[in-house]
C-alpha positions as CSV (number, residue, x, y, z in Angstrom):
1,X,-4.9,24.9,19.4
2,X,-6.4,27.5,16.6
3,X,-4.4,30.5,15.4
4,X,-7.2,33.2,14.5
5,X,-6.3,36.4,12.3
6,X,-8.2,39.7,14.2
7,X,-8.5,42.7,11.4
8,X,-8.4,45.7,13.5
9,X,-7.5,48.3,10.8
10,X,-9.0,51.4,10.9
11,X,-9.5,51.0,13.9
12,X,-9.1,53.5,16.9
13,X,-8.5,53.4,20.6
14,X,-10.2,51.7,22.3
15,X,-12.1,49.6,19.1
16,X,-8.6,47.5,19.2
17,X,-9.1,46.3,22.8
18,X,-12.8,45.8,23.0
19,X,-12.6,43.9,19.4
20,X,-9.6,41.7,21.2
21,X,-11.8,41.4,24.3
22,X,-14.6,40.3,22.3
23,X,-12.7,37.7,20.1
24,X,-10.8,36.5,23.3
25,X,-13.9,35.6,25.2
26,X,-14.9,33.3,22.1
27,X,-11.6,31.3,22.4
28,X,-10.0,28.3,24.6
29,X,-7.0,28.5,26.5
30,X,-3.8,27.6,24.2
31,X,-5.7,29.4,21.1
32,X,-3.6,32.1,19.7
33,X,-4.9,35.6,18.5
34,X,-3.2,37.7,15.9
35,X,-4.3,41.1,15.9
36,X,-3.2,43.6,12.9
37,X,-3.5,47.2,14.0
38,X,-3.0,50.8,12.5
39,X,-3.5,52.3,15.6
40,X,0.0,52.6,17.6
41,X,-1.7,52.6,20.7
42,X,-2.8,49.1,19.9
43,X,0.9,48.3,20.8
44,X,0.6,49.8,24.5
45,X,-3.5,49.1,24.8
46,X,-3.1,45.1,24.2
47,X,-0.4,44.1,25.9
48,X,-2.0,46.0,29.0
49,X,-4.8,43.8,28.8
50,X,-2.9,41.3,28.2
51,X,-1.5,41.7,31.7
52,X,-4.6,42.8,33.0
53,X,-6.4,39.9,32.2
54,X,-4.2,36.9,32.8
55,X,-2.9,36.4,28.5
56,X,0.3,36.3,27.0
57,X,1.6,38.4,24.5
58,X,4.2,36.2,22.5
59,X,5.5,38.9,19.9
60,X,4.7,42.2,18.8
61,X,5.8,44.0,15.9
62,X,5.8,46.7,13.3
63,X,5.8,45.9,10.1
64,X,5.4,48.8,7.2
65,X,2.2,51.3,9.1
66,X,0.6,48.1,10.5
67,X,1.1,46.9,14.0
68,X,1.6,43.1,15.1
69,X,0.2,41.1,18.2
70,X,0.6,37.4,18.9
71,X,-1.3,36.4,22.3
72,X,-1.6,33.2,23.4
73,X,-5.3,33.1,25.3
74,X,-4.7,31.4,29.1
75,X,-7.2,29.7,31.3
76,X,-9.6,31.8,33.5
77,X,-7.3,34.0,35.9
78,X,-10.4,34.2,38.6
């Protein structure tokens, strides 16, 4: 298992997601992804795909004007 920091600072909707999307498909099931947003509709967008995709958002969280994620990346949905 590999815990990977994702910079998405700056960052606007949907850069967040794809960014996510893109770093996701690069991982193995069990790896976990924390993603640092300043865009507060990283903390709706992501845990949607989250769902949407099969992943599991372990913790989310605000902390000063930056925005938290934790997902742990699951095996293939399909």
């Amino acid at each position: 298992m590999s815990r990977i920091l994702l910079d998405c600072r700056r960052l606007l909707c949907p850069m967040p997601v794809i960014r996510v999307q893109n770093r996701v498909a690069e991982l193995l099931p069990g790896d976990e992804l924390e993603v640092v947003c300043t865009d507060p509709g990283a903390m709706q967008d992501i845990p949607a795909w989250c769902r949407i995709n099969g992943h599991l958002l372990l913790d989310q969280q605000v902390q000063d004007d930056e925005y938290i994620l934790r997902i742990r990346v699951q095996g293939d949905p399909g």
